[in-house]
TORLUMKOL-602611 format. One record per atom (N, C-alpha, C): residue number from 1; residue in three letters; atom name; x, y, z. Coordinates in pm, 1 decimal. Layout:
BEGIN
    nr   rest   atom          u          v          w
   NUM    ALA     CA          X          Y          Z
...
***
This chain:
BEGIN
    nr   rest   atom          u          v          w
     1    UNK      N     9060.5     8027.7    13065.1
     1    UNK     CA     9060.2     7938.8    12950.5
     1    UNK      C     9119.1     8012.7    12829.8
     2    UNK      N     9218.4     7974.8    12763.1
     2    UNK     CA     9306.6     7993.3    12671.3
     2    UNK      C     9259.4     7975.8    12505.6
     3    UNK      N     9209.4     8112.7    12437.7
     3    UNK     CA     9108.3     8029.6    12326.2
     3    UNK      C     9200.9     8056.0    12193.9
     4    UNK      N     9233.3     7982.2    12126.7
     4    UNK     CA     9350.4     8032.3    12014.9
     4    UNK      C     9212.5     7975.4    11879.7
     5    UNK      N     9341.5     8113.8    11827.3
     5    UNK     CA     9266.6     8106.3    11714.1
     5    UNK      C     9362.1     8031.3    11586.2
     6    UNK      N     9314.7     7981.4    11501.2
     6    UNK     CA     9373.1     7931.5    11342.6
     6    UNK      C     9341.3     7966.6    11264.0
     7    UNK      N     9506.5     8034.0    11164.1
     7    UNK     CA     9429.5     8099.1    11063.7
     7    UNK      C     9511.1     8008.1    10950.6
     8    UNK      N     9500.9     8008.2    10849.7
     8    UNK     CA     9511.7     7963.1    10709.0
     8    UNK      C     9565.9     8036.6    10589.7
     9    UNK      N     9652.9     8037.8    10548.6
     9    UNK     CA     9701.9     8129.5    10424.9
     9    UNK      C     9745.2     8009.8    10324.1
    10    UNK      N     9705.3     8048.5    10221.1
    10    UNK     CA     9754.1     7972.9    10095.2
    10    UNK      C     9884.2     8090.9    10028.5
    11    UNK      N    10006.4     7977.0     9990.0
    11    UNK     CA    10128.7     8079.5     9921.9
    11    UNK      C    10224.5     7988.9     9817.7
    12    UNK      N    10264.2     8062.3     9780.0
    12    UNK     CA    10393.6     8009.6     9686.8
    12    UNK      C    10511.6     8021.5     9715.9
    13    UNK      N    10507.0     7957.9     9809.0
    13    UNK     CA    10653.3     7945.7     9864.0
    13    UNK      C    10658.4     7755.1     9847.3
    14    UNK      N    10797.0     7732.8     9773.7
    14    UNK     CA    10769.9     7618.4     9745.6
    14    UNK      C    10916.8     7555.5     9778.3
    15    UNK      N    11017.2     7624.0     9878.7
    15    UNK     CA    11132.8     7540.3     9925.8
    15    UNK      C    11152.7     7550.1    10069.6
    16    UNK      N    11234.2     7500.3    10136.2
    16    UNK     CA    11219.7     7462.0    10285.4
    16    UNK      C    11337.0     7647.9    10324.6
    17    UNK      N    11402.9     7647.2    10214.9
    17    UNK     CA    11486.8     7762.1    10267.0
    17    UNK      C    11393.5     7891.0    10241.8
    18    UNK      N    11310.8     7893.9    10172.0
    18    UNK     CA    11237.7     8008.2    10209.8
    18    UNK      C    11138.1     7995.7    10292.0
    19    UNK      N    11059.8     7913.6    10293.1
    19    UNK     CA    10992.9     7905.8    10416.8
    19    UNK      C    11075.6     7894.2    10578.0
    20    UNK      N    11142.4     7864.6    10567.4
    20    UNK     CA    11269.1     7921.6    10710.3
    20    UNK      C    11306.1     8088.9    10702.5
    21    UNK      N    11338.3     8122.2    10608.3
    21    UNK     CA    11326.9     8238.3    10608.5
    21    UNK      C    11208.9     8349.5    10650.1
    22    UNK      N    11091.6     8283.7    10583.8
    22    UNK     CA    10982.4     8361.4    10611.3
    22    UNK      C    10931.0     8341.1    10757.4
    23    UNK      N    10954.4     8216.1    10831.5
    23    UNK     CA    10913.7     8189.2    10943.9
    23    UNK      C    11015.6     8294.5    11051.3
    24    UNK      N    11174.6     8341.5    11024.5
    24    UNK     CA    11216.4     8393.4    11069.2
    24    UNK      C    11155.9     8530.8    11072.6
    25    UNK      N    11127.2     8601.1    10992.1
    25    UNK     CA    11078.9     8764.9    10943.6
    25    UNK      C    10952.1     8733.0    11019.3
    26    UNK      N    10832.6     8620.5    11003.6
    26    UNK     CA    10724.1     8652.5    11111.3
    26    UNK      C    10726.1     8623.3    11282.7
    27    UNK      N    10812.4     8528.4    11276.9
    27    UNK     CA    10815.6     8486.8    11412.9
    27    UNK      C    10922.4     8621.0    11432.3
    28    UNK      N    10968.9     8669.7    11423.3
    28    UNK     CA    11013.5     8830.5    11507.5
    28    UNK      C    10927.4     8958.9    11500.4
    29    UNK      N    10856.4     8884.0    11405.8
    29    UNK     CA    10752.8     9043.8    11390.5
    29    UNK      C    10648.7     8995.3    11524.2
    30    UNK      N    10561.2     8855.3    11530.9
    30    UNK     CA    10464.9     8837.6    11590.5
    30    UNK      C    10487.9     8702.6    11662.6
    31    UNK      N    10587.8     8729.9    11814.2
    31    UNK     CA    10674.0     8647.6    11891.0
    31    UNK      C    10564.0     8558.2    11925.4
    32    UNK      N    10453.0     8584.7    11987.3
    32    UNK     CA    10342.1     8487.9    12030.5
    32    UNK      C    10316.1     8400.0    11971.9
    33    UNK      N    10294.7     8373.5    11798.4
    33    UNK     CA    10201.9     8300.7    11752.4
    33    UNK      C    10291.5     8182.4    11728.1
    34    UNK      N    10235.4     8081.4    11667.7
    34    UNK     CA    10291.9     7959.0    11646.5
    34    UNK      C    10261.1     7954.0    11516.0
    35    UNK      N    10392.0     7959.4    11389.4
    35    UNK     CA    10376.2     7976.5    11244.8
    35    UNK      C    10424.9     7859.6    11213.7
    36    UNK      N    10383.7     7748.2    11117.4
    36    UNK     CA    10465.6     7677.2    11041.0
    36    UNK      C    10381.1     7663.9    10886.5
    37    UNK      N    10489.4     7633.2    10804.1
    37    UNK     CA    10447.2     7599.9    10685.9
    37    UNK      C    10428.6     7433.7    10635.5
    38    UNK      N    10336.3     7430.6    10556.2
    38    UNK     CA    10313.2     7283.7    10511.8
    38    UNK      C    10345.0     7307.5    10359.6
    39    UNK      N    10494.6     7231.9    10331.7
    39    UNK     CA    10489.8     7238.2    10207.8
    39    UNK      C    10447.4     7171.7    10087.4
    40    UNK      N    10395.6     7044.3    10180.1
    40    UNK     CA    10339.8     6928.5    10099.5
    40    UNK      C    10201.9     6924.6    10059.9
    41    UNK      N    10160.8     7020.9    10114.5
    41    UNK     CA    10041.2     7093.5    10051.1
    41    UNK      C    10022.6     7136.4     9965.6
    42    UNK      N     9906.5     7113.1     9837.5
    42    UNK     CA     9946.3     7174.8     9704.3
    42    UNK      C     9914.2     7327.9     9739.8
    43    UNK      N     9874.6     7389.0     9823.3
    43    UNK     CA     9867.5     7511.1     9841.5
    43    UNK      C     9966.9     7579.1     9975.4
    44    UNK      N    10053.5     7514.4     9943.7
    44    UNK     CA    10207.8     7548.1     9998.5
    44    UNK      C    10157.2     7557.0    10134.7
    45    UNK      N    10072.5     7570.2    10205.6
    45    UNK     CA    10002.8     7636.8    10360.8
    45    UNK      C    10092.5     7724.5    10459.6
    46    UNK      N    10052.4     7842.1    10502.2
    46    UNK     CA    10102.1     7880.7    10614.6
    46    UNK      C    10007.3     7853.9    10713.0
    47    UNK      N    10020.5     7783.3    10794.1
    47    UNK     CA     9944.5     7773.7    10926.0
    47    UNK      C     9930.9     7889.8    11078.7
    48    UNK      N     9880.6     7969.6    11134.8
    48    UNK     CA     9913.6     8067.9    11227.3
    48    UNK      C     9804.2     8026.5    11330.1
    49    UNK      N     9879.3     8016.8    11469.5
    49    UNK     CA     9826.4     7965.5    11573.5
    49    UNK      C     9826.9     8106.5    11676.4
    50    UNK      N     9708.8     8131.5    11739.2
    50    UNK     CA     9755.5     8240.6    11861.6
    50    UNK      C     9616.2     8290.7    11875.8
    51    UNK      N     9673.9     8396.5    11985.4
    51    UNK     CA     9555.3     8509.1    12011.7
    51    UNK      C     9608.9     8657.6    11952.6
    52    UNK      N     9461.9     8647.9    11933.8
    52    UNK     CA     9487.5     8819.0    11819.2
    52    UNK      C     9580.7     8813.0    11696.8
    53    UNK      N     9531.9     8733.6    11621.2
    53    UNK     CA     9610.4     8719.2    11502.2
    53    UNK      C     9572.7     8834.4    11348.7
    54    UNK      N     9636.8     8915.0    11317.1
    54    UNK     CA     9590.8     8966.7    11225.8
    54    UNK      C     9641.0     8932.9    11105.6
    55    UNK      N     9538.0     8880.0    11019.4
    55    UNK     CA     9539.2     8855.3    10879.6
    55    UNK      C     9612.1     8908.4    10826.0
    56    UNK      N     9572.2     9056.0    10809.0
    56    UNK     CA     9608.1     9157.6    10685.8
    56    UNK      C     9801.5     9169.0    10694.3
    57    UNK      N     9823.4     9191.9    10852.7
    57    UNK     CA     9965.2     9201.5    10847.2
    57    UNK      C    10025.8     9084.3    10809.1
    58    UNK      N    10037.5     8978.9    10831.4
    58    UNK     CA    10080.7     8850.2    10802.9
    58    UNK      C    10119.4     8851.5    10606.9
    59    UNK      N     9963.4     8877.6    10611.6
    59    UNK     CA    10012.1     8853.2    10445.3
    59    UNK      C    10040.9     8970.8    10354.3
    60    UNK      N    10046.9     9078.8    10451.3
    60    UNK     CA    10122.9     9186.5    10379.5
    60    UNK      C    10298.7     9201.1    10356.3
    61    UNK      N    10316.5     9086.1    10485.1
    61    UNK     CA    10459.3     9065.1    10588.4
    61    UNK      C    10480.7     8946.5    10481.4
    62    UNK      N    10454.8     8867.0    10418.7
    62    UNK     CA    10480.9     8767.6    10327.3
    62    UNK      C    10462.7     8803.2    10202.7
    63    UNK      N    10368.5     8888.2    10154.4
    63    UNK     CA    10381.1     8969.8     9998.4
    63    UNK      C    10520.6     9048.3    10003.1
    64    UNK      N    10534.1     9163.0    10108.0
    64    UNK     CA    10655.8     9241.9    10095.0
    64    UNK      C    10790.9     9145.3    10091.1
    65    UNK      N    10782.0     9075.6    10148.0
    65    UNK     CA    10862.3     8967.6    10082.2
    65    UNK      C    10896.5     8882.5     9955.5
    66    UNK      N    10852.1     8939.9     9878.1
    66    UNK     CA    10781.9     8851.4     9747.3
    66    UNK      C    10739.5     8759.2     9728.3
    67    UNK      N    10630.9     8682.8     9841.4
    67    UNK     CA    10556.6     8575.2     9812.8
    67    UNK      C    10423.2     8593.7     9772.8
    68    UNK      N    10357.6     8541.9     9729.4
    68    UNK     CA    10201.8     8541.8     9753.7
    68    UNK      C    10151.5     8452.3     9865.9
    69    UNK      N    10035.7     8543.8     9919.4
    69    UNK     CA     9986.4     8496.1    10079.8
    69    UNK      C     9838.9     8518.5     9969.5
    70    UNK      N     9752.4     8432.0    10017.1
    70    UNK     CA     9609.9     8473.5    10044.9
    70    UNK      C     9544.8     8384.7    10106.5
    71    UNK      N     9423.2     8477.2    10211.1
    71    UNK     CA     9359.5     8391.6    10329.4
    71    UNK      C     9318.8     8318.8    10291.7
    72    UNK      N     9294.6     8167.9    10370.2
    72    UNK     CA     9202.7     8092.8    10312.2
    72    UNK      C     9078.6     8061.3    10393.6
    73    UNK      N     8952.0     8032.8    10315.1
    73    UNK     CA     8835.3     8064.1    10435.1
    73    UNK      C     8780.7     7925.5    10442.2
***
C-alpha cells in the first residue's frame, strides 16, 4: 500500500512563467514527487505530493531562487 504524503507551502510567486520555472528547478532536483502550483490562491500555493518529502529542502530550493516559500500547517 502506497502512502503519499501532502505538503503545503505558501509563496510569492505570482506568474505562470515563474512558477514553470520553479516547477522545472524542483521537479529535477526531486524526480518522484508531484509539484504544482495554484496560482489562484491568495497564497500563491505550492502543492508537493510523494514519499519522503522534505520540507526544509523544497523551500530552501524556492528561497535560493528568490521566492518566498513558507510551510503551511
Amino acid at each position: 500500500m502506497e502512502i503519499n504524503m501532502v505538503e503545503v507551502f505558501k509563496t510569492n510567486v505570482r506568474r505562470r512563467g515563474q512558477a514553470i520555472l520553479l516547477l522545472n528547478i524542483l521537479s529535477r532536483q526531486f524526480p518522484l514527487l508531484r509539484i504544482n502550483f495554484d496560482l489562484d490562491d491568495c497564497d500563491k500555493i505550492l502543492r508537493v505530493e510523494g514519499e519522503d518529502i522534505s520540507q526544509e529542502k523544497i523551500a530552501e530550493l524556492v528561497t535560493e531562487n528568490g521566492y518566498n516559500c513558507e510551510i503551511l500547517v
